[in-house]
C-alpha positions as CSV (number, residue, x, y, z in Angstrom):
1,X,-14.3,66.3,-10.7
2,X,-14.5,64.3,-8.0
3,X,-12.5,61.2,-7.8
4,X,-13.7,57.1,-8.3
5,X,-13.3,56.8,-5.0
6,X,-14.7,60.2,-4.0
7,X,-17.8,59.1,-5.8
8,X,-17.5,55.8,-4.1
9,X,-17.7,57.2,-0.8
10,X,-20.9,59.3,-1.9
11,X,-22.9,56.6,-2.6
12,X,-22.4,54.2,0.1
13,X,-23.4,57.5,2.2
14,X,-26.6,57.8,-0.2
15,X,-27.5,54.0,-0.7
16,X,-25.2,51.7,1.5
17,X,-23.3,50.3,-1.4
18,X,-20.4,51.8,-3.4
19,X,-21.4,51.1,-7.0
20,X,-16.9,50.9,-7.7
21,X,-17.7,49.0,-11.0
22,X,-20.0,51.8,-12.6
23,X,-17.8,54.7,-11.6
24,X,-14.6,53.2,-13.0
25,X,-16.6,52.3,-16.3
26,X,-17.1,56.1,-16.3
27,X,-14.0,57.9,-14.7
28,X,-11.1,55.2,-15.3
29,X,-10.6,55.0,-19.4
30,X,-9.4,58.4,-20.4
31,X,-9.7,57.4,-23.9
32,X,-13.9,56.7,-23.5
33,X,-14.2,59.3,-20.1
34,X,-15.4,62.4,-22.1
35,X,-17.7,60.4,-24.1
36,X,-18.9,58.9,-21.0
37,X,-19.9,62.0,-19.5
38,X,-21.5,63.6,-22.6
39,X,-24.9,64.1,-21.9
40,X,-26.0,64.0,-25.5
41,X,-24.6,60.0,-25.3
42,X,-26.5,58.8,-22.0
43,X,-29.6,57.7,-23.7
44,X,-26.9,54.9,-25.8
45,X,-24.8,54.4,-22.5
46,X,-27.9,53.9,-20.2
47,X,-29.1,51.2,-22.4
48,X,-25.2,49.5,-21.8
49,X,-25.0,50.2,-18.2
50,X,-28.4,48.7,-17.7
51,X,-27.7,45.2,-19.4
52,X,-24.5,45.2,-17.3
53,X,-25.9,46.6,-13.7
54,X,-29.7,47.0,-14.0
55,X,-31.8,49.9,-12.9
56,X,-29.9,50.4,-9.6
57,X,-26.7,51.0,-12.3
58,X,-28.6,53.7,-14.5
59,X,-29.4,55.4,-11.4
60,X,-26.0,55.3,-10.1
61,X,-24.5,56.5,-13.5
62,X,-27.2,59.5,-13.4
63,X,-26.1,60.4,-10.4
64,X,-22.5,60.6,-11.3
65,X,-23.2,62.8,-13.8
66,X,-25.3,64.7,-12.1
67,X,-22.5,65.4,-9.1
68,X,-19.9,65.9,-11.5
69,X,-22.1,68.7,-12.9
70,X,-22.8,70.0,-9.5
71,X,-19.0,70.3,-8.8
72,X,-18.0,72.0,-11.6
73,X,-20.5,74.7,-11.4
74,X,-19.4,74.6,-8.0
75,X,-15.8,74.8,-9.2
76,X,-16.6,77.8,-11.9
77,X,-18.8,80.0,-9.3
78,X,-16.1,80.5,-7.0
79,X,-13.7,80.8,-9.5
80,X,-15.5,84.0,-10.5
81,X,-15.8,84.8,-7.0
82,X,-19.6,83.9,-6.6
83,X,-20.4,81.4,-3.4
């Protein structure tokens, strides 16, 4: 998976701002970070992260988990040899 600050990086490329806060709410407590990126639980974790960060912070947090997904079948594919 990429790293906070990987995914840092990635947004101030897509948006001009690095949206730190919402990927270390994710990535930074390994107690909560699987149950952060459980997609049956982002309907419940939306409704937090937009009280904390508005809209702009659900649609930061969907795209997280959306290029955490992308790496790991990334990650997978070319572990089986497929590119």
């Amino acid at each position: 998976m990429p790293s906070i600050d990987a995914h840092a990086k990635t947004s101030i490329e897509r948006t001009g701002k690095e949206y730190k806060e919402i990927h270390e709410w994710i990535d930074k407590d390994e107690a909560k970070k699987v149950e952060r990126h459980d997609i049956t639980k982002m309907p419940q974790h939306i409704k937090e992260i937009e009280l904390k960060w508005g809209e702009e912070g659900v649609r930061e947090y969907v795209q997280h988990i959306h290029d955490d997904v992308k790496k790991r079948i990334a990650d997978t594919l070319a572990y089986f040899g497929i590119k």
